[in-house]
C-alpha positions in Angstrom: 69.7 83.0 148.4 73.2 83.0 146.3 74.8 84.6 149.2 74.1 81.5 151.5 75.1 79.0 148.3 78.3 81.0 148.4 78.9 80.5 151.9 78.5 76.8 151.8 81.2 76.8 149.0 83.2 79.0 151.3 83.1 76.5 154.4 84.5 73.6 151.7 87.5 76.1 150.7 88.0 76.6 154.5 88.7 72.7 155.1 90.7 72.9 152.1 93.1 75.3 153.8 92.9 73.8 157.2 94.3 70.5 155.7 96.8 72.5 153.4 97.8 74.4 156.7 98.4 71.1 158.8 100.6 69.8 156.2 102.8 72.8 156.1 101.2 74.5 152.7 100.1 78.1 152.3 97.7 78.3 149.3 98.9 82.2 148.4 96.9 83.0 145.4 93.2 82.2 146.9 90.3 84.2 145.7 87.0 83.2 143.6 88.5 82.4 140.5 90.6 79.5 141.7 87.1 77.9 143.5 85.3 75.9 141.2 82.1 74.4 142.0 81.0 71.4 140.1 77.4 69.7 139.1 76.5 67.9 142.4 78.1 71.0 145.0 81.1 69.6 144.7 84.0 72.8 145.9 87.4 72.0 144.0 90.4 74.4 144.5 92.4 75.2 142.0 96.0 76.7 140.9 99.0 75.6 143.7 101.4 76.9 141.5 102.5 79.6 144.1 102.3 77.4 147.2 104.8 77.8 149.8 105.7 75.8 152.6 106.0 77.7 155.6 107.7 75.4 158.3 111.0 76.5 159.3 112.1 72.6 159.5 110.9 69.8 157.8 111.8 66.2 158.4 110.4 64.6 155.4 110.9 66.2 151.2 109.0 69.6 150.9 105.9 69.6 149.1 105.9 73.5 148.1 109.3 75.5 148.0 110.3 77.3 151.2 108.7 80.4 152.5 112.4 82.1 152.4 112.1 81.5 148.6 109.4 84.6 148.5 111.7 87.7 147.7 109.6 90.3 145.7 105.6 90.4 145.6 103.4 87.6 143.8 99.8 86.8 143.9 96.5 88.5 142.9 96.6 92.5 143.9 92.7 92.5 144.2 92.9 90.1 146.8 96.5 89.7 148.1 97.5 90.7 152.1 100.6 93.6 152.8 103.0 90.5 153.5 102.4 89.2 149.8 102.6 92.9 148.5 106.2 93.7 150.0 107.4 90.0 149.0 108.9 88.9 152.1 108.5 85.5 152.7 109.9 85.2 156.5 105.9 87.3 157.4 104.0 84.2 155.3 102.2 81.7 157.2 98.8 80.5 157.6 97.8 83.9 158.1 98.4 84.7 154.5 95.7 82.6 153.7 93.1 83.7 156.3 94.0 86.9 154.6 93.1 85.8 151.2 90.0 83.9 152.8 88.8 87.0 154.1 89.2 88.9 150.9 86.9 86.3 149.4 84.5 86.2 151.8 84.6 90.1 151.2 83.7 89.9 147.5 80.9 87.4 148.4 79.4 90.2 151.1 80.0 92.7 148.3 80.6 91.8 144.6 83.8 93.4 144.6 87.5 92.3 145.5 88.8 94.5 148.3 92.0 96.0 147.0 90.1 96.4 143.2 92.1 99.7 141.8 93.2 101.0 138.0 95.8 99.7 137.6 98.8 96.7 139.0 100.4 99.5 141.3 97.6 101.2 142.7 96.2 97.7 143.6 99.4 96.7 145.1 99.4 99.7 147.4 96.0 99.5 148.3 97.1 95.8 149.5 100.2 97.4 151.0 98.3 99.6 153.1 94.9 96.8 153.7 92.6 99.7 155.2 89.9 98.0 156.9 86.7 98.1 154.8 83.7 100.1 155.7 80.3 98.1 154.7 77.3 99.6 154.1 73.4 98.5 155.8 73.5 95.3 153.3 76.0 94.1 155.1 74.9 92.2 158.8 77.5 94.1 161.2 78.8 90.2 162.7 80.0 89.6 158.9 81.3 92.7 158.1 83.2 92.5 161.6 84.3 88.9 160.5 85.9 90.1 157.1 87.3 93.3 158.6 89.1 90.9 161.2 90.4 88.7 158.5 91.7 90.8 156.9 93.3 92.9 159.3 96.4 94.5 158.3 98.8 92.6 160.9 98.9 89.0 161.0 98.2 89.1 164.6 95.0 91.0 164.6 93.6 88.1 162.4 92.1 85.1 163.4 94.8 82.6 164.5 94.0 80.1 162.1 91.4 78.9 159.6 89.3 77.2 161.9 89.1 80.3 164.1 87.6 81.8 161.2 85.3 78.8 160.2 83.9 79.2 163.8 83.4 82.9 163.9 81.0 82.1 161.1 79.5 79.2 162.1 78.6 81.7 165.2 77.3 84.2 162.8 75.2 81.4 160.8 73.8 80.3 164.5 72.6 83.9 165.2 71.3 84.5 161.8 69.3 81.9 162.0 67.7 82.5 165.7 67.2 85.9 164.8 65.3 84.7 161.5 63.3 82.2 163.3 62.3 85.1 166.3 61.2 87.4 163.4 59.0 84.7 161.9 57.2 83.7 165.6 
């Protein structure tokens, strides 16, 4: 099923981040354009341009400009979390990305970007204000609870980090899979 191909491209952009995150790097601008998936599965992730790095202190040359650099909104509006629609870098942080990681994971379960509106401002607002999505029976209730958490409106009522995520749906995959094999005995 595309949706399970997806998923497996998903888990790669996950470790992506994980490492980006344990070096200091918050992607900012994820979502499905900037995935590319090559011939033999291969999960490539594109366009750092807006990378930030969001350590306070560094002992060693930055390898992104400082998270206090972020003054006025940036990133995709579709996608993007309310920190990256007011444009204030001090609330950036890995949690910016499980965000945008949720938001991807949202189109996947539904075709559609989360915050897609007419038009730059209404999409901005709609980011702004990051009212938790209501899916519909297509949607298994464990994944629609895993995007709704990622993409909760206040950093804190996300998961903690991406491998937080990663597990939540590793969990889900587990249960899927028993429930699947039940049904078939």
């Amino acid at each position: 099923e595309e949706r399970l191909r997806l998923l497996g491209a998903f888990r790669s952009v996950c470790e992506a981040m994980a490492y980006a995150h344990s070096r200091g790097v918050v992607h900012r601008d994820l979502k499905p354009e900037n995935v590319m998936v090559g011939e033999f599965g291969e999960v490539l992730l594109m366009d750092w341009g807006i990378a930030l790095d969001f350590r306070d202190t560094v002992d060693e040359p930055r390898v992104a400009p400082a998270r206090t650099s972020l003054s006025t909104p940036c990133g995709t509006p579709s996608y993007m979390p309310p920190e990256l629609a007011v444009g204030d870098g001090a609330q950036v942080g890995p949690w910016t990305d499980v965000y945008l990681l949720g938001a991807i994971l949202h189109e996947i379960v539904t075709g559609r970007p989360p915050h897609q509106k007419s038009g730059f401002v209404a999409s901005v607002l709609s980011a702004y204000t990051s009212v938790p999505p209501v899916y519909d029976a297509s949607v298994p209730p464990e994944l629609g609870a895993i995007c709704r958490r990622a993409m909760a409106r206040l950093p804190e009522d996300r998961y903690p980090t991406v491998a937080a995520l990663q597990a939540a749906l590793g969990e889900f995959r587990q249960h899927r899979e028993s429930l699947t094999l039940s049904a078939t005995a």
